[in-house]
C-alpha positions as CSV (number, residue, x, y, z in Angstrom):
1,X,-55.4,-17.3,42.4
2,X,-58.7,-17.8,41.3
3,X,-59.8,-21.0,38.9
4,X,-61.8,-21.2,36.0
5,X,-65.4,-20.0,36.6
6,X,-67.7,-22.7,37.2
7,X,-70.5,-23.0,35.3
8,X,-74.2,-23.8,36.3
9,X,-76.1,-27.1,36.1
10,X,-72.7,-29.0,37.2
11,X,-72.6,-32.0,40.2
12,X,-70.5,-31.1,42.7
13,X,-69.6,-34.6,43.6
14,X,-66.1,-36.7,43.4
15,X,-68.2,-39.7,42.1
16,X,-67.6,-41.1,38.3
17,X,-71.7,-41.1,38.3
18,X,-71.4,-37.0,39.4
19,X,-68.3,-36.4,36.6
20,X,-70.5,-38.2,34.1
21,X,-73.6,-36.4,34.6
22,X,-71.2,-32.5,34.7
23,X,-69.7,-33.9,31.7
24,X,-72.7,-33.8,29.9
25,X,-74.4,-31.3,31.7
26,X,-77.5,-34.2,32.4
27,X,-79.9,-31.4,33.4
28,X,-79.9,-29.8,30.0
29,X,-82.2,-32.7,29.4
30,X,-84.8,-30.7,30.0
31,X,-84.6,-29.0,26.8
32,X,-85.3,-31.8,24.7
33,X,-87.1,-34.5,26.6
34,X,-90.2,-32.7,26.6
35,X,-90.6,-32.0,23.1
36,X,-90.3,-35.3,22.3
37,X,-92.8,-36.2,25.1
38,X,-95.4,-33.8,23.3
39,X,-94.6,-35.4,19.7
40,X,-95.6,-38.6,21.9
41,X,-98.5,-37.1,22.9
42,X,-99.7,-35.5,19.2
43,X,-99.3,-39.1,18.2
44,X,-101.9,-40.4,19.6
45,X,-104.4,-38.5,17.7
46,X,-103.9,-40.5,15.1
47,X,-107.0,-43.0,14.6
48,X,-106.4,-46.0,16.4
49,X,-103.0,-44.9,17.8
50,X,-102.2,-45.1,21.7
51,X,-99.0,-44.3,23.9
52,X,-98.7,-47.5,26.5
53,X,-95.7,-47.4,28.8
54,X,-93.7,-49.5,27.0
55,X,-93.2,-47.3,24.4
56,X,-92.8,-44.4,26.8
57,X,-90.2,-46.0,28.2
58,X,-87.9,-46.4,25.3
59,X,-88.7,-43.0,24.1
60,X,-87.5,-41.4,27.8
61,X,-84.4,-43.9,27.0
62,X,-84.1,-42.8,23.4
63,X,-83.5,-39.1,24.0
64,X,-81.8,-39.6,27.4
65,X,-79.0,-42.0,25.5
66,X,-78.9,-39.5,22.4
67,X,-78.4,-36.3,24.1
68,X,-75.8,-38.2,26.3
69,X,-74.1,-38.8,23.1
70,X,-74.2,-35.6,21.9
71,X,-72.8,-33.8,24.3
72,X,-70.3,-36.3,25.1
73,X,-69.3,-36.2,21.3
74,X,-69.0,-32.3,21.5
75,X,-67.0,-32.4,24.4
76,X,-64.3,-34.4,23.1
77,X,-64.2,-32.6,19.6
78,X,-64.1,-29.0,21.7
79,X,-61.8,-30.2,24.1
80,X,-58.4,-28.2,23.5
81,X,-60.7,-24.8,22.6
82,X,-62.6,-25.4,26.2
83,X,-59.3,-25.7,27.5
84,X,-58.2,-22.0,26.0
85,X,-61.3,-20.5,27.1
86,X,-62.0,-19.3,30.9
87,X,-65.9,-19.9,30.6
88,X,-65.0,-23.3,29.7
89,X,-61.5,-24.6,31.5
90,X,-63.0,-26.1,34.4
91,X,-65.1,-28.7,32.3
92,X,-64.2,-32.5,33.0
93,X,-61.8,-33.3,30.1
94,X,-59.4,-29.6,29.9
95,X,-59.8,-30.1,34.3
96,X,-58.7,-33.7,33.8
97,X,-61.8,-35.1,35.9
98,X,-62.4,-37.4,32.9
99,X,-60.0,-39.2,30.6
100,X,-60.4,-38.9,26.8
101,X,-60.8,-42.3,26.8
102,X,-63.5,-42.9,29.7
103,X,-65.5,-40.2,27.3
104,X,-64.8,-41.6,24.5
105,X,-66.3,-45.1,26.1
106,X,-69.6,-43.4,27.4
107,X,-70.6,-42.3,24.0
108,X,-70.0,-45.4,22.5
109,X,-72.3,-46.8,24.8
110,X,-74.6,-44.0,25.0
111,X,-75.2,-44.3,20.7
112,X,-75.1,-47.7,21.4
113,X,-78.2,-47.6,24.2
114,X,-79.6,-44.8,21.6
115,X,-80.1,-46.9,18.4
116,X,-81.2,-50.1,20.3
117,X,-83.7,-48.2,22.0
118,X,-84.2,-47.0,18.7
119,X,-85.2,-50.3,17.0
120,X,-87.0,-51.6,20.2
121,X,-89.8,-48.5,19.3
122,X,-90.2,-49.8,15.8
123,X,-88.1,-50.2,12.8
124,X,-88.5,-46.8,10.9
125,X,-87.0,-45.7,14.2
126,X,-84.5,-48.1,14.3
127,X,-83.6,-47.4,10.7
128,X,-83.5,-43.4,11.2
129,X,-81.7,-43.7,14.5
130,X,-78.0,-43.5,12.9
131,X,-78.9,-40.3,10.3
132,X,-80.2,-38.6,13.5
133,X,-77.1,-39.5,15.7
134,X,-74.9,-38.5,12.6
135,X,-76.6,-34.8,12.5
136,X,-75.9,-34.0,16.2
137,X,-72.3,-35.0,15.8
138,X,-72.0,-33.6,12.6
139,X,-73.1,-29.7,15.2
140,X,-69.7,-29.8,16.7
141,X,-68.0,-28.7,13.5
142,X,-70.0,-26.3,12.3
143,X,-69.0,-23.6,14.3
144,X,-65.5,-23.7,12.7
145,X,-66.8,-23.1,9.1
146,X,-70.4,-21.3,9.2
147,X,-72.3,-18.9,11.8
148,X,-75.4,-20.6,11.3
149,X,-74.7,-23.6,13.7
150,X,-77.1,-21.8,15.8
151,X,-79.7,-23.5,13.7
152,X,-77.7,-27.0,13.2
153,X,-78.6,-27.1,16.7
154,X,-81.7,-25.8,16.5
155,X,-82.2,-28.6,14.4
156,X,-80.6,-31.4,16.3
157,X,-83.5,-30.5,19.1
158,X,-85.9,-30.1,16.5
159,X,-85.6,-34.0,16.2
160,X,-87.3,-34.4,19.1
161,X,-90.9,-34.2,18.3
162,X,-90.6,-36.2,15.1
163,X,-88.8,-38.8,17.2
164,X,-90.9,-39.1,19.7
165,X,-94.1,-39.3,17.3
166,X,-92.7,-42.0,14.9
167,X,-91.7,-43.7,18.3
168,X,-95.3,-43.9,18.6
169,X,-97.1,-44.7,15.3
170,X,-94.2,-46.0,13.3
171,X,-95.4,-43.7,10.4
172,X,-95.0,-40.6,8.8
173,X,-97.8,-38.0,9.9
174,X,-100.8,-36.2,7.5
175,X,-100.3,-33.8,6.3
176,X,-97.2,-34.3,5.4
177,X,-95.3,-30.6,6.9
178,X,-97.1,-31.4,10.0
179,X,-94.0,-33.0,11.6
180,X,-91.4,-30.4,10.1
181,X,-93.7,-27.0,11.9
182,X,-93.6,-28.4,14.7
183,X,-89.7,-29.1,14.2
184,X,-88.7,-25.9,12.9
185,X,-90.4,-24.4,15.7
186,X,-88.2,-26.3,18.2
187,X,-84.7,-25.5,15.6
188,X,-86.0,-21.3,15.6
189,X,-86.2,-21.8,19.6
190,X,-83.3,-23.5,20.2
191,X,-81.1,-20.9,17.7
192,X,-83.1,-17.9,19.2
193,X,-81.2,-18.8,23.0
194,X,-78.2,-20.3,21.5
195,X,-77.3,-16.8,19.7
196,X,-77.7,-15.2,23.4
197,X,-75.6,-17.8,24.9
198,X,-73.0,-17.4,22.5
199,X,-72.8,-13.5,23.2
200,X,-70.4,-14.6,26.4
201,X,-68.1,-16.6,24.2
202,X,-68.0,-13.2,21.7
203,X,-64.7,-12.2,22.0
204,X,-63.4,-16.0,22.5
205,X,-64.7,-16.7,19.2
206,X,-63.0,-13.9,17.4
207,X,-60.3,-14.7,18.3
208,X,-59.9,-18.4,17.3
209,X,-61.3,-17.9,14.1
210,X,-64.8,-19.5,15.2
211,X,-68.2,-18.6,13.7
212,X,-71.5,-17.3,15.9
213,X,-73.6,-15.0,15.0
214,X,-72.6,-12.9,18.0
215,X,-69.2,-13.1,16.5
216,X,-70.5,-11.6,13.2
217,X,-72.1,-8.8,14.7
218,X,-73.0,-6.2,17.5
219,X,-74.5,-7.3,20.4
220,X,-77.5,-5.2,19.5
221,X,-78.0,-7.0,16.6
222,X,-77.4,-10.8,17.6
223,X,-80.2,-9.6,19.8
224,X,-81.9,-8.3,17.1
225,X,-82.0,-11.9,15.2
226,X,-82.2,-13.9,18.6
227,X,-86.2,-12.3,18.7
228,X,-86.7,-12.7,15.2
229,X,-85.9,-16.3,15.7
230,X,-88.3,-16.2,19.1
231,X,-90.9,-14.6,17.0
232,X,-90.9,-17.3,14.5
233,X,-90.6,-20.1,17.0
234,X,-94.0,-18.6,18.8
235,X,-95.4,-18.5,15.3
236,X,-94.8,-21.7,14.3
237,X,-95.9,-23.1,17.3
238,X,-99.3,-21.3,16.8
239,X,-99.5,-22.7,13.7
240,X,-99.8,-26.5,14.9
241,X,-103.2,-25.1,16.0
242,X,-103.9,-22.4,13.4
243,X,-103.7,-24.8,10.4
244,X,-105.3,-27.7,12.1
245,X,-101.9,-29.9,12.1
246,X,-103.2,-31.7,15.0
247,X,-106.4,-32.2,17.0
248,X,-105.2,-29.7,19.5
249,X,-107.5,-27.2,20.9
250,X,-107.6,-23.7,23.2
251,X,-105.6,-25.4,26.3
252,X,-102.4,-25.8,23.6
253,X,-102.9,-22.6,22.5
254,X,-102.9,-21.2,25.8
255,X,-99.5,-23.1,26.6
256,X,-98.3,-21.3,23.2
257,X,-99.3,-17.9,24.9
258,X,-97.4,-18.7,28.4
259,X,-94.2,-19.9,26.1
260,X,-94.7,-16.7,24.4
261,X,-94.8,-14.4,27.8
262,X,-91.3,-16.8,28.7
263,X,-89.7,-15.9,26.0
264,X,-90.0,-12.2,26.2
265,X,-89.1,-12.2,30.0
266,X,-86.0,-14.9,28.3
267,X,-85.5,-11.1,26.2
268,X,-85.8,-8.9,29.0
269,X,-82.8,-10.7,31.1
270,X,-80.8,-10.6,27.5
271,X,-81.2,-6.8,27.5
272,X,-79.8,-6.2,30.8
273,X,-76.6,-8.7,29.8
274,X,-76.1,-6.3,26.6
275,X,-76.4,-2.8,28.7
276,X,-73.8,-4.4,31.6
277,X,-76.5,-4.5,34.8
278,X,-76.1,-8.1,35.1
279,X,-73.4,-11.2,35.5
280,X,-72.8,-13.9,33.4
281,X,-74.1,-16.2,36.2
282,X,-77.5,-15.1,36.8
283,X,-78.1,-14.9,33.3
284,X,-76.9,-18.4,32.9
285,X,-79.0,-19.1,35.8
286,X,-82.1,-17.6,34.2
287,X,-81.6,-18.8,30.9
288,X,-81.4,-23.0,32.3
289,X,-85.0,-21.9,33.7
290,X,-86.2,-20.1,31.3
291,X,-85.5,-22.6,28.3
292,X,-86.9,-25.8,31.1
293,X,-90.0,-24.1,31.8
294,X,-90.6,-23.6,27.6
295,X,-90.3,-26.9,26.8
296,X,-91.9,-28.4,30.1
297,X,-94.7,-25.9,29.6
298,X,-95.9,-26.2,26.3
299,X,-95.6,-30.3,27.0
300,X,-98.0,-29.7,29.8
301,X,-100.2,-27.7,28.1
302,X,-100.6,-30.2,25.3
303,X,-101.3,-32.9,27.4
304,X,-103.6,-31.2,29.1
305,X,-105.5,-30.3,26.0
306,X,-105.5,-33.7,24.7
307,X,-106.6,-35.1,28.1
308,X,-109.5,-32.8,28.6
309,X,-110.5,-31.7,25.0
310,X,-109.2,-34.9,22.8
């Protein structure tokens, strides 16, 4: 008999380190890290503003602890529905790889390591740290009462950037929407691929009562919304250069263009999951490098810009 499929970005080993790291799906990472690497970056065009490694440091630590926390948090709250559902069986706590209460320990200690990290950067940081860990545990609920947790996530993400630039300058940036573009366009991203994502868990979520937008509606039409959201993302990240939000210059806007081009290709694999020509795997497989290379990319890119142009 065959066990629950296993999903992808997962540790193979026996270790606690391994069951840890597939508990929380460590590589995912890569979806947030950057962006708050770039709000890093954007900080430092603010007159008399620079990014040592110190503060790097804690920022890297920061996000690492949070996310850790997050997903830890989530786990434990979706346990008995990951148990009911095939996609999601063989995760640590429904397999029994990890006792409730050695996950309940790690994110203690991750929102723990997150806060002080937190107050280390400065104290608005500090003082924000437990509002921000409060809003990605508050995502694990949402899906039981409202289809638009796609954007509670979206949201949780979106943190990133603003994190990562108060980790910097301590301060609120000028103009004063120039933080919240940039982090809606990380919330419309993060909802666009979280609405294709969810498509697999369609029929799952019907069932149990849960709320996606997938579960709402056709598959052509979650589609539908999931480039909407992509088209808005692309547009919003234009407009950190279009409306002069930041210093940036024609090498960020040609890392907006290569996330653009991503995303479609992101589309393209989407479309061939709706019509049936592809499995589950592959597109999970193309979606973990898809999403890395968005957020890696358009980091790059404004680095790059700020080191040559800035």
């Amino acid at each position: 008999m065959d066990g629950p499929r296993r999903e992808g970005q997962v540790y193979r080993g026996l270790s606690l380190t391994a069951r840890y790291a597939s508990f929380v799906k460590l590589p995912h990472t890569l979806f947030a890290l950057p962006f708050a690497a770039m709000g890093a970056v954007l900080a430092t065009y603010r007159p008399g503003t620079r990014l040592g490694w110190a503060e790097a440091g804690w920022i890297v630590l920061a996000f690492t602890a949070a996310r850790f926390a997050a997903m830890g948090f989530n786990r434990i709250v979706d346990r008995t529905l990951d148990a009911e559902n095939p996609r999601t069986a063989g995760r640590e706590l429904p397999a029994g790889r990890l006792a409730l209460g050695q996950a309940a320990v790690a994110v203690v200690v991750a929102s723990a390591v997150f806060v002080s990290a937190a107050w280390m950067l400065n104290p608005l940081c500090g003082m924000l740290a437990p509002a921000a860990l409060a809003w990605v545990f508050f995502y694990s609920y949402t899906k039981r009462f409202t289809a638009w947790s796609h954007h509670v996530l979206g949201l949780a993400l979106g943190i990133a950037p603003v994190g990562g630039y108060l980790g910097v300058t301590g301060a609120w940036a000028a103009p004063w929407y120039a933080l919240p573009v940039v982090a809606s366009a990380v919330t419309f991203w993060v909802a666009g691929f979280d609405v294709i994502y969810a498509l697999q868990d369609r029929e799952f979520d019907r069932a149990r009562g849960l709320h996606s937008i997938p579960a709402h509606t056709s598959t052509a039409r979650a589609l539908g919304a999931a480039r909407w959201f992509h088209l808005c993302a692309a547009l919003l990240f234009l407009a950190v250069w279009a409306l002069d939000l930041f210093a940036v210059g024609w090498v960020y806007l040609l890392g907006v263009g290569v996330v653009s081009a991503l995303l479609v290709w992101e589309h393209r694999v989407a479309a061939r999951l709706a019509a049936g020509t592809t499995d589950l795997g592959t597109v999970d497989r193309a979606f973990f490098h898809a999403n890395v290379a968005v957020s890696t990319s358009l980091f790059a890119f404004t680095l790059l810009d700020r080191v040559l142009l800035g």
